[in-house]
C-alpha positions as YAML, in Angstrom:
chain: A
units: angstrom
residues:
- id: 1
  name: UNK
  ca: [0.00, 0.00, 0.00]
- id: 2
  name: UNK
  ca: [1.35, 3.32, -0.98]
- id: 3
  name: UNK
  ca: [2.84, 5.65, 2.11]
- id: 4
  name: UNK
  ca: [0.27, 8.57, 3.03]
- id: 5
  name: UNK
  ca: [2.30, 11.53, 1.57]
- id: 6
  name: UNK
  ca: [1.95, 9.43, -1.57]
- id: 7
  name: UNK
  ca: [-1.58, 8.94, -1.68]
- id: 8
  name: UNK
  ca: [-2.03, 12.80, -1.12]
- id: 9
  name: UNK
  ca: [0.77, 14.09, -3.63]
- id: 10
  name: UNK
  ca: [-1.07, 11.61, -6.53]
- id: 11
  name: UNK
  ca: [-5.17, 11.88, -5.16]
- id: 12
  name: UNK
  ca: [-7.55, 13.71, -7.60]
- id: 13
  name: UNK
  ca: [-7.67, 16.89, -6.07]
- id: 14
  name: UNK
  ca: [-3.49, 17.52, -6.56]
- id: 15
  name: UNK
  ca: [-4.52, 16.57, -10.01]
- id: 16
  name: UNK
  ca: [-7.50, 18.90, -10.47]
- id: 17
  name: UNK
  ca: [-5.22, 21.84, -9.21]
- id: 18
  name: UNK
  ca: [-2.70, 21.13, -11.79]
- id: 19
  name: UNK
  ca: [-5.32, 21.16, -14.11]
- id: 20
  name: UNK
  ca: [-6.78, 24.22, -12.83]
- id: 21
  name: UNK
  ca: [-3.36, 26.13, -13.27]
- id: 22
  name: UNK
  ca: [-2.41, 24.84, -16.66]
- id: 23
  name: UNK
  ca: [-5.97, 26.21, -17.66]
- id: 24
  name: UNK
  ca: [-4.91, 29.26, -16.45]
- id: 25
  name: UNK
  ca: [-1.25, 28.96, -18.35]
- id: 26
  name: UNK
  ca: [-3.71, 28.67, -21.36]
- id: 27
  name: UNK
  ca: [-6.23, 31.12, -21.20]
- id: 28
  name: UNK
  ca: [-3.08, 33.89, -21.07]
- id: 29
  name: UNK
  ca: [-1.52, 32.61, -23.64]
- id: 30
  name: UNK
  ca: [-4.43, 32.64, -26.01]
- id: 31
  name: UNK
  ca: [-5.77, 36.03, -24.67]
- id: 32
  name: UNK
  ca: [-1.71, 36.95, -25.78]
- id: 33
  name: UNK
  ca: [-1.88, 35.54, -29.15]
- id: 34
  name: UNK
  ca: [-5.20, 37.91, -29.91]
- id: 35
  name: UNK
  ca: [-3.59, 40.75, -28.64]
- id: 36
  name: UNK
  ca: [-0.60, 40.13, -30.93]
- id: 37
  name: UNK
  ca: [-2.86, 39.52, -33.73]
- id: 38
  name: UNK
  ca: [-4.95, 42.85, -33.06]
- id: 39
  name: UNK
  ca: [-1.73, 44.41, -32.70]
- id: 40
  name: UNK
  ca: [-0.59, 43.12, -36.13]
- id: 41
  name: UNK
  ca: [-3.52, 43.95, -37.48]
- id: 42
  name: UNK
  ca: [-2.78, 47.74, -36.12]
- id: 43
  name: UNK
  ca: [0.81, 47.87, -37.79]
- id: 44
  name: UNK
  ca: [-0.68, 46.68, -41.35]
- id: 45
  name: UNK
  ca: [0.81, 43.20, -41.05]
- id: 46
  name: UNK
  ca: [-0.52, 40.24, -43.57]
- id: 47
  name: UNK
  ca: [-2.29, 36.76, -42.46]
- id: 48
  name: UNK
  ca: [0.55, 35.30, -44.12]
- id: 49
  name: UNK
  ca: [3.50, 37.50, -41.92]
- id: 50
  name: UNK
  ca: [1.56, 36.83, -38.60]
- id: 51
  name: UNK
  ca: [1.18, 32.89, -39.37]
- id: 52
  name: UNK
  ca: [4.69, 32.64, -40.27]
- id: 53
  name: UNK
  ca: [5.92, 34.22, -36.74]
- id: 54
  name: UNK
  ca: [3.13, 32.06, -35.13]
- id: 55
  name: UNK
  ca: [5.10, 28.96, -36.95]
- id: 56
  name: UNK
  ca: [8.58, 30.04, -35.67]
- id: 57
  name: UNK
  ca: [7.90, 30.68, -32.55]
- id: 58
  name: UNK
  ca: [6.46, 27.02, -32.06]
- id: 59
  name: UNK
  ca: [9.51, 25.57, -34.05]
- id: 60
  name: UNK
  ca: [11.52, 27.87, -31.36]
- id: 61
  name: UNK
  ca: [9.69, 26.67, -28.27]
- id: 62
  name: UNK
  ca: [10.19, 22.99, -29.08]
- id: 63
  name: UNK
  ca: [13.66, 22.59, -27.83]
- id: 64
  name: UNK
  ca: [13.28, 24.36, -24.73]
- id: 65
  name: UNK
  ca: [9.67, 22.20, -24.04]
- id: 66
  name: UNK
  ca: [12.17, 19.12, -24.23]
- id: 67
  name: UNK
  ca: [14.65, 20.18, -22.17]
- id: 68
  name: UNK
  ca: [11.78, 20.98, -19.45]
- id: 69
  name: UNK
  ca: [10.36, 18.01, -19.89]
- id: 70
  name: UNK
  ca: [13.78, 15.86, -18.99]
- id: 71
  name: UNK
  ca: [14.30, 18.31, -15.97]
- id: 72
  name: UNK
  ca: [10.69, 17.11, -14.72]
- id: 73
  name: UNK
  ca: [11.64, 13.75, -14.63]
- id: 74
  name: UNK
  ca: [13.49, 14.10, -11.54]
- id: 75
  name: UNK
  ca: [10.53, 15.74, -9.83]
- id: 76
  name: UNK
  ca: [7.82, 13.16, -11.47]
- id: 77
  name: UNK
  ca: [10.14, 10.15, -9.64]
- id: 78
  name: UNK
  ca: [10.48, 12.26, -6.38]
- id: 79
  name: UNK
  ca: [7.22, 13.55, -5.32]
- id: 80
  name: UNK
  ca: [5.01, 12.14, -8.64]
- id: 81
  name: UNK
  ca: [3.49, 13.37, -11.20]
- id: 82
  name: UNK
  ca: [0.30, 15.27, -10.09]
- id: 83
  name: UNK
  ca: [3.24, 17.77, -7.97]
- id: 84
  name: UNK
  ca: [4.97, 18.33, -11.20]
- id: 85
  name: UNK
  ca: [1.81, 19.17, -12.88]
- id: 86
  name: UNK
  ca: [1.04, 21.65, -10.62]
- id: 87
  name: UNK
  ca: [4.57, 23.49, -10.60]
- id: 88
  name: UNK
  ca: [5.14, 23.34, -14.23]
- id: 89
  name: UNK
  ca: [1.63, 24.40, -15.09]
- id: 90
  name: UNK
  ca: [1.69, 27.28, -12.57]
- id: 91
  name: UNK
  ca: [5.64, 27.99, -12.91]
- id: 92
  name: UNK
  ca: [5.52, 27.51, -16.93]
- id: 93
  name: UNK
  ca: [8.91, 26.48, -17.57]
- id: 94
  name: UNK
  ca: [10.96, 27.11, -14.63]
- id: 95
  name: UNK
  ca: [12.25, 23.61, -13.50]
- id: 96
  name: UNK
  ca: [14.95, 25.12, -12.82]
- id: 97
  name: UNK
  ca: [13.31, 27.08, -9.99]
- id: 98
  name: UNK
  ca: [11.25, 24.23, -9.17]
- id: 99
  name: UNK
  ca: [14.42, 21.74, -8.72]
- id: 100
  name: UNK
  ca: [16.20, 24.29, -6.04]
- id: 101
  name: UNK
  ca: [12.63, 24.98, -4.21]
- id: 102
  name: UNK
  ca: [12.21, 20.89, -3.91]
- id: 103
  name: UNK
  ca: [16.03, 20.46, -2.56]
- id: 104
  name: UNK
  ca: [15.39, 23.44, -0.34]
- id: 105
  name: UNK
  ca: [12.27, 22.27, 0.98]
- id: 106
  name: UNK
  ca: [12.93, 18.58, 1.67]
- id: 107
  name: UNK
  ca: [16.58, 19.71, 3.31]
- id: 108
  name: UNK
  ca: [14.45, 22.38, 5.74]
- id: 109
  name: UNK
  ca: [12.41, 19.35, 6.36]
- id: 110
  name: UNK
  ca: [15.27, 16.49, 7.26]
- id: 111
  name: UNK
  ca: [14.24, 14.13, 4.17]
- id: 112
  name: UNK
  ca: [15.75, 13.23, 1.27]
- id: 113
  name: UNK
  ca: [14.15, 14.40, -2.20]
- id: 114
  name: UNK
  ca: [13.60, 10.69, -2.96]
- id: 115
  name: UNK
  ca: [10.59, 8.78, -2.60]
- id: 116
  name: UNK
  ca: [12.63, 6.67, 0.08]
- id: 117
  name: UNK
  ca: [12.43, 8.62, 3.18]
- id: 118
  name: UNK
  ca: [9.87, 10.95, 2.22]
- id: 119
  name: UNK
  ca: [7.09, 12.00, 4.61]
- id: 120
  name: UNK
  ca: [4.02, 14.05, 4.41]
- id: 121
  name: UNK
  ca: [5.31, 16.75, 6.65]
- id: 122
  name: UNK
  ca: [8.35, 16.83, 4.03]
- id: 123
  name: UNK
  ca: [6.16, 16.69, 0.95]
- id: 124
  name: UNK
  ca: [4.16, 19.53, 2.99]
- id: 125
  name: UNK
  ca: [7.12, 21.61, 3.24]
- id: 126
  name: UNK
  ca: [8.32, 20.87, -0.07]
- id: 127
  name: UNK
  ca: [5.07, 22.97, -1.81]
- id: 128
  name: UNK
  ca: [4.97, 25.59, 0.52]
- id: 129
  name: UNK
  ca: [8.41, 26.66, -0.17]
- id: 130
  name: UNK
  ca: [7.72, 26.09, -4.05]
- id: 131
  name: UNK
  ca: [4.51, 28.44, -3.65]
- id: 132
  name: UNK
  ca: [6.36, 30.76, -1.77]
- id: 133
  name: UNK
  ca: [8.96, 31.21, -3.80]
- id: 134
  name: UNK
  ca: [6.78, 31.45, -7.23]
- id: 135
  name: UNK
  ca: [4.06, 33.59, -5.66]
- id: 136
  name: UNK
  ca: [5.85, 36.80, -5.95]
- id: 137
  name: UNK
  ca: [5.41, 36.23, -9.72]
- id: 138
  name: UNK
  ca: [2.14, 35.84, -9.82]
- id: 139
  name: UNK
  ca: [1.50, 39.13, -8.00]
- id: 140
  name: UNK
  ca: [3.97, 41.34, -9.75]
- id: 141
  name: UNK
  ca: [3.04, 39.88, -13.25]
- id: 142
  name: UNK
  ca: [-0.21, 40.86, -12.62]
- id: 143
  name: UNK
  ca: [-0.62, 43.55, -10.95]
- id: 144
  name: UNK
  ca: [2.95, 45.59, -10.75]
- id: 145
  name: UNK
  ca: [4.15, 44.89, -14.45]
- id: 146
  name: UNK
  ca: [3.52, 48.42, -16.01]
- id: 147
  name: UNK
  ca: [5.66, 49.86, -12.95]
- id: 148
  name: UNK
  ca: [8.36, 47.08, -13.73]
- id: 149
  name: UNK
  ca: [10.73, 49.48, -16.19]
- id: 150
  name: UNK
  ca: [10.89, 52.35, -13.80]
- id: 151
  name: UNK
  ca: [11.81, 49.73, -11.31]
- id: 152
  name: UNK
  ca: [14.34, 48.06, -13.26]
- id: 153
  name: UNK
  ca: [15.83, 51.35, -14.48]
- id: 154
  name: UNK
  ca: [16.09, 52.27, -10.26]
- id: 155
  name: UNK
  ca: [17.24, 49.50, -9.21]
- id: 156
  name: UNK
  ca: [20.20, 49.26, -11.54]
- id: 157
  name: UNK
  ca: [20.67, 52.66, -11.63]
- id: 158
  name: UNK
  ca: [19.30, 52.70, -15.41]
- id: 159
  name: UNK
  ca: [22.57, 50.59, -16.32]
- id: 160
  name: UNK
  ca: [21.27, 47.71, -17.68]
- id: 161
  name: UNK
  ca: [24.52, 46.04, -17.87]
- id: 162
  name: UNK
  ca: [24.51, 46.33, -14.11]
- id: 163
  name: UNK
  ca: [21.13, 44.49, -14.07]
- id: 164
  name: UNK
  ca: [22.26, 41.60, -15.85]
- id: 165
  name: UNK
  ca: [25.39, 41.39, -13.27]
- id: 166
  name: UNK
  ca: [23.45, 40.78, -10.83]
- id: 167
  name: UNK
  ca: [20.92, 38.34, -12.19]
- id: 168
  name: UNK
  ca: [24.13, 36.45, -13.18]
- id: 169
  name: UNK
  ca: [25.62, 36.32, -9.88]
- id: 170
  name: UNK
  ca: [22.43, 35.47, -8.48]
- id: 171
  name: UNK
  ca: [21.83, 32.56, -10.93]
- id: 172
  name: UNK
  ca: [25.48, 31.27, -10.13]
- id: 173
  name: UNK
  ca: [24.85, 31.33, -6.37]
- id: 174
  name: UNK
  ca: [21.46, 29.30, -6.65]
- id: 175
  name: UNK
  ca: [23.01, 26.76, -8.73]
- id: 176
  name: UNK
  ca: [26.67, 26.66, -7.38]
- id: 177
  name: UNK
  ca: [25.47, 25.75, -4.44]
- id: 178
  name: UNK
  ca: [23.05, 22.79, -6.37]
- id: 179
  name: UNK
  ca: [25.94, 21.54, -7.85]
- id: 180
  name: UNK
  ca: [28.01, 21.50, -4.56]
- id: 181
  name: UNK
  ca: [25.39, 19.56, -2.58]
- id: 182
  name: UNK
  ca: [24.31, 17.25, -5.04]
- id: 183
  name: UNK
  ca: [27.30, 16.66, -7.25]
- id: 184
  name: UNK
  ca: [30.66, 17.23, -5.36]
- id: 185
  name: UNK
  ca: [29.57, 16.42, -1.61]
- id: 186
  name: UNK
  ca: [28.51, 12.97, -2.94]
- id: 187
  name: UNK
  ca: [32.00, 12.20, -4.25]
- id: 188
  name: UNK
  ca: [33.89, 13.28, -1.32]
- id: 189
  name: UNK
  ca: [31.62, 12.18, 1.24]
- id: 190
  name: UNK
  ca: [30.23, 8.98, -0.27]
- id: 191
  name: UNK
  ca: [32.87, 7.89, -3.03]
- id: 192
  name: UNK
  ca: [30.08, 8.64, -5.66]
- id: 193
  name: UNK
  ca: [31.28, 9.98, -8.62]
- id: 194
  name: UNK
  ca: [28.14, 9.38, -11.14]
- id: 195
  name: UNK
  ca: [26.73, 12.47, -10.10]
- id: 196
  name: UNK
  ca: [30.18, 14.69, -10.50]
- id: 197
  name: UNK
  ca: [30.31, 13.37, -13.62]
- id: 198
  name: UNK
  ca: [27.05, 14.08, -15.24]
- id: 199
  name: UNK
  ca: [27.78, 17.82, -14.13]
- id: 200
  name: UNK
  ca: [30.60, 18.02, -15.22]
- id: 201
  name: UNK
  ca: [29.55, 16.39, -18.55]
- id: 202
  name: UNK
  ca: [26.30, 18.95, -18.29]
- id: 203
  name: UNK
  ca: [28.57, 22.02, -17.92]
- id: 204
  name: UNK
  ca: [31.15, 21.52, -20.49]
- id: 205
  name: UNK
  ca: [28.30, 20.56, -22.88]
- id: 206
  name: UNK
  ca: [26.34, 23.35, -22.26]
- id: 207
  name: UNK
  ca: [29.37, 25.80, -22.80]
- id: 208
  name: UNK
  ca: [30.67, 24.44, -26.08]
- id: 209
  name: UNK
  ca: [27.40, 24.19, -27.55]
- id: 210
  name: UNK
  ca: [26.74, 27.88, -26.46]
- id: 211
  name: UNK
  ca: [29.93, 28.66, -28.24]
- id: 212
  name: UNK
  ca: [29.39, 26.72, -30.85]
- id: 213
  name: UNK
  ca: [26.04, 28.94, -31.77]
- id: 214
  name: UNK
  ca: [27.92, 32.12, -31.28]
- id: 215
  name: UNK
  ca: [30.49, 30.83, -33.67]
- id: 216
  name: UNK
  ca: [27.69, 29.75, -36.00]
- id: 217
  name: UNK
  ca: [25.96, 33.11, -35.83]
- id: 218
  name: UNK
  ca: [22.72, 31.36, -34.96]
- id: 219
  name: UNK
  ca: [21.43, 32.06, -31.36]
- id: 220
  name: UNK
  ca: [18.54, 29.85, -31.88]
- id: 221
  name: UNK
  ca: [20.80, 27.14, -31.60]
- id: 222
  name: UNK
  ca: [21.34, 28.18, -27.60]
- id: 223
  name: UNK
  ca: [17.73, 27.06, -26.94]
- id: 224
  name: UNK
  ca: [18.50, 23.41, -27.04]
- id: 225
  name: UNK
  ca: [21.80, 23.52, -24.25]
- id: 226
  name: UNK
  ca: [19.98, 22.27, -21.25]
- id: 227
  name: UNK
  ca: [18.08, 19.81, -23.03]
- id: 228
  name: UNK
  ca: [21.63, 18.68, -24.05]
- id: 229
  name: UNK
  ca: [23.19, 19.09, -21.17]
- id: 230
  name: UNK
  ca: [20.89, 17.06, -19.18]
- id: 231
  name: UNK
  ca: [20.16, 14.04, -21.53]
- id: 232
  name: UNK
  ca: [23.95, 14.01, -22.29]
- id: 233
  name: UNK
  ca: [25.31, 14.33, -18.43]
- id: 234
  name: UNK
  ca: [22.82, 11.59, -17.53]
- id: 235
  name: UNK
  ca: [24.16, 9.23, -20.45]
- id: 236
  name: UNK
  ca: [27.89, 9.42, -19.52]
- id: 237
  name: UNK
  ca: [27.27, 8.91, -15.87]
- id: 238
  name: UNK
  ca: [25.01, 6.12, -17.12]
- id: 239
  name: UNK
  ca: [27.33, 4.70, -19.05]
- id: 240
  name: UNK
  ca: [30.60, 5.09, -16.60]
- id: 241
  name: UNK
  ca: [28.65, 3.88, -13.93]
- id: 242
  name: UNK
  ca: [25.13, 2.38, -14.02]
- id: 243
  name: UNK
  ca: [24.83, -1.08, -13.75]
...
């Protein structure tokens, strides 16, 4: 018989929020797509213009969608898949995001982010610090987003160069410290090197194929790195050590 946390991470009502907020993830993006076409429509654009960018922005999206949908599979095995449903469909692409908030929750809680071990008070903690950390979006995307520029411009002290500093260095925090705890704590601590490996494969993957678009002279190309990052990181490791 399945453990309680189980039963309540994968019952009907978990699934019947996720559906709830991918509904919502699907209403904005069609009330979007009108306002582009109106807007289109405005600036004297054809049919045959607006269909075309409708067509290369789904061709664009596709390798990004794939790359989200390996990162899930971590959280689909940890906490199921009616949890994932929920974050994706409410977070829209940030697994990323989702990923740390998991780690972070089950460490505040004392349980590993494995279905091994797990508890309902961890699975509990787990989604409050993934709603806490995502609901800031939800109110400044819909309520504060006209204000957002002057914001920007005063918090950076209209450099924008400055700006992206800092989201850098706050990125590289969030995921240095992922990579410390999960990758290179294993292999000192444990003797497990599968994990160090598949970031190490992850990272120099990502960077030459980032690279390898700038060299190209087609950024496009940079929208597929994670997905090969993480399919390719988990293959070597696989390969080295599975089994």
């Amino acid at each position: 018989m399945p453990e309680e946390w189980l039963v309540i991470a994968m019952s009907w009502a978990m699934w019947l929020i996720g559906f709830i907020t991918m509904g919502n993830a699907l209403i904005q993006s069609i009330l979007f797509l009108r306002v582009a076409r109106r807007a289109g429509a405005k600036l004297g654009l054809k049919p045959e213009v607006l269909r075309r960018a409708l067509h290369a922005a789904f061709i664009t999206s596709f390798g990004p969608c794939l790359g989200i949908f390996v990162g899930m599979v971590p959280l689909v095995i940890a906490l199921g898949g009616a949890v994932a449903f929920i974050r994706e469909s409410a977070g829209v692409g940030s697994i990323m995001f989702e990923l740390i908030a998991a780690r972070s929750g089950a460490e505040a809680a004392g349980v590993p982010l494995t279905r091994e071990g797990m508890t309902l008070l961890g699975l509990a903690t787990i989604l409050w610090t993934m709603a806490a950390g995502s609901v800031e979006w939800v109110i400044i995307g819909g309520v504060f987003t006209r204000w957002l520029p002057a914001l920007r411009d005063k918090m950076g002290g209209g450099d924008p160069e400055l700006i992206s500093l800092i989201s850098v260095a706050i990125m590289l925090g969030a995921f240095s410290r992922l990579f410390t705890t999960d990758n290179i704590m294993p292999a000192i601590r444990l003797a497990r090197f599968a994990p160090l490996t598949a970031g190490i494969t992850g990272l120099v993957v990502a960077v030459s194929w980032i690279k390898l678009a700038d060299r190209l002279r087609k950024p496009w190309l940079k929208e597929y790195f994670m997905l090969l990052a993480i399919v390719l990181g988990m293959a070597v490791a696989q390969l080295l050590f599975g089994g």
